[in-house]
N, C-alpha and C positions, 0 to 999 in steps of 0.2 A: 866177112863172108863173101864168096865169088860170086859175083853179078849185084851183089845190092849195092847200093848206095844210101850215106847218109848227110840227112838232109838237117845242118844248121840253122837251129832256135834262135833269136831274138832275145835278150830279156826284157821286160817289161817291168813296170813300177806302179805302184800305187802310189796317189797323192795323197789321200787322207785315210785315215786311220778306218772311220764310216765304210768305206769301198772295200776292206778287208772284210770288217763286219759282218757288210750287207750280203756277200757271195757266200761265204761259210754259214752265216743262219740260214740261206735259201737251201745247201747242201751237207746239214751237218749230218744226218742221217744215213749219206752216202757216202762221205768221205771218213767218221770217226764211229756212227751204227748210233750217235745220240739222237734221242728228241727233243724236240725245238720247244721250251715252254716259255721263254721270256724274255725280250729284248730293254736293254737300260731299266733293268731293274731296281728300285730304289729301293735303300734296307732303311728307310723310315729317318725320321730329323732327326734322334737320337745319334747313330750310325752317320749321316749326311753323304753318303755315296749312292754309288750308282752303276750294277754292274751287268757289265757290255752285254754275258748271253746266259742263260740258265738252261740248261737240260736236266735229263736224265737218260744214262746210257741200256745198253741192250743188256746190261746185267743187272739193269732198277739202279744204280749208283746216280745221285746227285752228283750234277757236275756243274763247275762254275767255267765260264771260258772268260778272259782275257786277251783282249788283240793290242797290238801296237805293230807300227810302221818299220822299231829298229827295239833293240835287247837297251837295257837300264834296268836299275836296280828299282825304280819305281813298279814295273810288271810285277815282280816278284814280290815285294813286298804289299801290294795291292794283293793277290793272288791268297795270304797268306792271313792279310785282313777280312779278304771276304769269304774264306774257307772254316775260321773262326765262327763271323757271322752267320754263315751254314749251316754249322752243326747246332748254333744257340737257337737257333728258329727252325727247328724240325716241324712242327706244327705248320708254320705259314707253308713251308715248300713244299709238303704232302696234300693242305689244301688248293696249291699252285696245282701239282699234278693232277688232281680231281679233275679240277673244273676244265684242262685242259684232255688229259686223255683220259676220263674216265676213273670211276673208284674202284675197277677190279685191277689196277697198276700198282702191284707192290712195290715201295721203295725199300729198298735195302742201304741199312746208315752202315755200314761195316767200314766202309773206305771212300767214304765222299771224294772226289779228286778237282781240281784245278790246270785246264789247259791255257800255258801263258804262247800263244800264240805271235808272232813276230818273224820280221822276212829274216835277221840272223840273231845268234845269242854268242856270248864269249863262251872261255874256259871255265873263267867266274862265276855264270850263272849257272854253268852246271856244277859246278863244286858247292856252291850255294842251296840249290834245292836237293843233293844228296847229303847236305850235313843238318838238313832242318827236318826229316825225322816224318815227311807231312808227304800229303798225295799228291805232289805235284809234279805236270809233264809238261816238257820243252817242246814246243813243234814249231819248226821252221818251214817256211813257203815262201817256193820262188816261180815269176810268174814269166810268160814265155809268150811269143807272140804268135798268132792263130788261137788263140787262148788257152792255154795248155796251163796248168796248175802243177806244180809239185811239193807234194805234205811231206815231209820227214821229224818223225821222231828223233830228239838228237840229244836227250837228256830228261831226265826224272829223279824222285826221291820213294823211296819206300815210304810209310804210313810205321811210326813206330808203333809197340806193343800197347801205348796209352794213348788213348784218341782225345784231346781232351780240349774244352771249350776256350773262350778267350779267357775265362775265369781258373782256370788249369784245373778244374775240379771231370770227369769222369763222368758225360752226359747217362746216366742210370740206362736210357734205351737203347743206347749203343752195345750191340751184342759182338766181341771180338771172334770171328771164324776166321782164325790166321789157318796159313801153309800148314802148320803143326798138328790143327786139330785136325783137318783133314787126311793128312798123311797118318796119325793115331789112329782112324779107321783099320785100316787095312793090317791082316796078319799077314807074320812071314813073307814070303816070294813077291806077294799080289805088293805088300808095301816095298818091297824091292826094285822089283817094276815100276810100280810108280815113282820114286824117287829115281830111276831111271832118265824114263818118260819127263820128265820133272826136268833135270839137268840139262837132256837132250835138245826140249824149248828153249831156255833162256841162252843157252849157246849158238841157237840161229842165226842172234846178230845182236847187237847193241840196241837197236831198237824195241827188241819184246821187252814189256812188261808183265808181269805176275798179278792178279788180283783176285785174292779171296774173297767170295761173298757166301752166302748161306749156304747154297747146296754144290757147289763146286767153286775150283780155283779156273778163272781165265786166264788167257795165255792171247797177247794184243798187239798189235803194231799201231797204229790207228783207229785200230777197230780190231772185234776178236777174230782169232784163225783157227783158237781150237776151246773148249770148255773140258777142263779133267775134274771126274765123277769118282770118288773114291769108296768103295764098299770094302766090307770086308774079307770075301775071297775074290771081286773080280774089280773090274773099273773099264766104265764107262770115259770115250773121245767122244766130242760133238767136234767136228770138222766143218768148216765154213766150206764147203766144198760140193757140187753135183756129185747125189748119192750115184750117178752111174760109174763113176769113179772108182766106185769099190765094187766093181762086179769082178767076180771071181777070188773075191775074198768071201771067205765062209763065216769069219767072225762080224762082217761087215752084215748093216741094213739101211734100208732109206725110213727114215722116221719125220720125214716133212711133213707126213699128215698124220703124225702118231706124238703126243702129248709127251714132253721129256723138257728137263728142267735149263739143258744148255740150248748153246744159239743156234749149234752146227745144225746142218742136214743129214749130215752122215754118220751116222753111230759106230765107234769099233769098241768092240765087248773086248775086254782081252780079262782072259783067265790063265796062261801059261806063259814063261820064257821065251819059246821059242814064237808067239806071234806080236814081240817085240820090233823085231825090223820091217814086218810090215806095217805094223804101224808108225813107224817113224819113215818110211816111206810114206804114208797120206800126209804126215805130219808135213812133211818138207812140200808135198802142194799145198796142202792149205797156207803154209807160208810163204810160198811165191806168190799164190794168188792176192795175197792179202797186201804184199809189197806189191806186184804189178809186174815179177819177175815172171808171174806163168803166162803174163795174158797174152 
């Protein structure tokens, strides 16, 4: 563009694994929307591990994270061990979340996930966690001098139809709210639309991810940009986005201070066909902003 100029980064490095760690527990809330409930958490002598960070994200989903320095098949199959562990000790991790945020924080087991964090990953490791069936998401970070950070999604696995423990038996409390059941909601057009809307997300970019939980599907880069609310003649967008954003939109409201089940601020009610491409207009800021393209 005429008259700017740009101005060359540095990269910079971490020495130890620790220093990864320690900056992303201080900002995981900022940079992925999780909460922070436990650093080198031990799964007891039985188990004899110990893992790096435990959250729960803005949709209630348990989440286990994983750091390293460089990609190896050790992340991943750590990842994959302590995702197991997870789902076999519902109990401990729901008294985890008590005591640290409180007992009116519902956990939602639908799709527990694992972020294996590391500065790069191969071809391998994402061909690896899309043929294993499990919640697991690749995120790369490289680091840049004046401190500047960058997250990239850059590989994941869907969660197959059976969530099942390290014993392969079908944890009884685990309630399956896949894509499917949600899109079953919806008659005619309004389920039209939605699988629309639907499509329109995961084609943004290789980095959205999909995730069912109870009362709606998320739709994520790092964190959510939009929650879709499936009824049966209309459906609810929660948009990660300032509700001023949808002024002079008539389908549009600001429900920041009005109780609703997704993350966004910005509610678009759509009941008809034709108030599809405005909302896939919001759709596309809340996706920049979420990637760092709108800031």
């Amino acid at each position: 563009m005429q008259g700017q100029r740009l101005n060359k980064l540095d990269r910079t490095a971490f020495r130890l694994e620790r220093e990864v760690q320690r900056l992303l527990e201080a900002n995981l809330e900022i940079v992925f929307g999780i909460r922070f409930l436990a650093s080198e958490y031990s799964t007891g002598e039985k188990h004899a591990g110990r893992i790096d960070s435990l959250g729960v994200d803005e949709n209630g989903t348990p989440v286990v994270i994983e750091y390293k320095l460089s990609s190896g098949e050790t992340v991943i199959n750590q990842a994959l061990y302590y995702l197991d562990w997870l789902v076999d000790h519902r109990g401990d991790f729901e008294l985890l979340v008590q005591k640290k945020l409180g007992a009116d924080v519902e956990v939602d087991w639908t799709a527990p996930r694992v972020l294996c964090i590391a500065e790069g990953f191969s071809k391998y490791d994402s061909y690896a966690v899309q043929q294993m069936g499990r919640n697991i998401q690749l995120v790369e970070y490289k680091t840049f001098s004046d401190g500047y950070l960058l997250v990239d999604v850059v590989g994941g696995g869907k969660p197959s139809s059976k969530k099942a423990g390290s014993s392969g038996a079908i944890p009884t409390a685990v309630i399956d709210y896949s894509v499917d059941t949600h899109l079953g909601v919806a008659h005619g057009a309004i389920k039209e639309i939605a699988e629309e809307l639907r499509e329109y997300m995961l084609e943004l970019g290789e980095d959205v991810t999909e995730g069912p939980v109870k009362h709606y599907i998320a739709y994520r880069t790092t964190r959510n940009f939009c929650c879709l609310e499936i009824h049966q003649k209309h459906l609810f967008l929660y948009l990660t986005l300032s509700p001023t954003l949808g002024a002079g939109c008539d389908f549009c409201r600001d429900v920041s201070n009005i109780g609703h089940f997704g993350t966004g601020n910005l509610e678009v009610r759509v009941t008809a066909t034709d108030q599809a491409p405005e909302a896939k207009r919001l759709i596309d800021l809340a996706y920049e902003r979420a990637t760092g393209a709108g800031n």
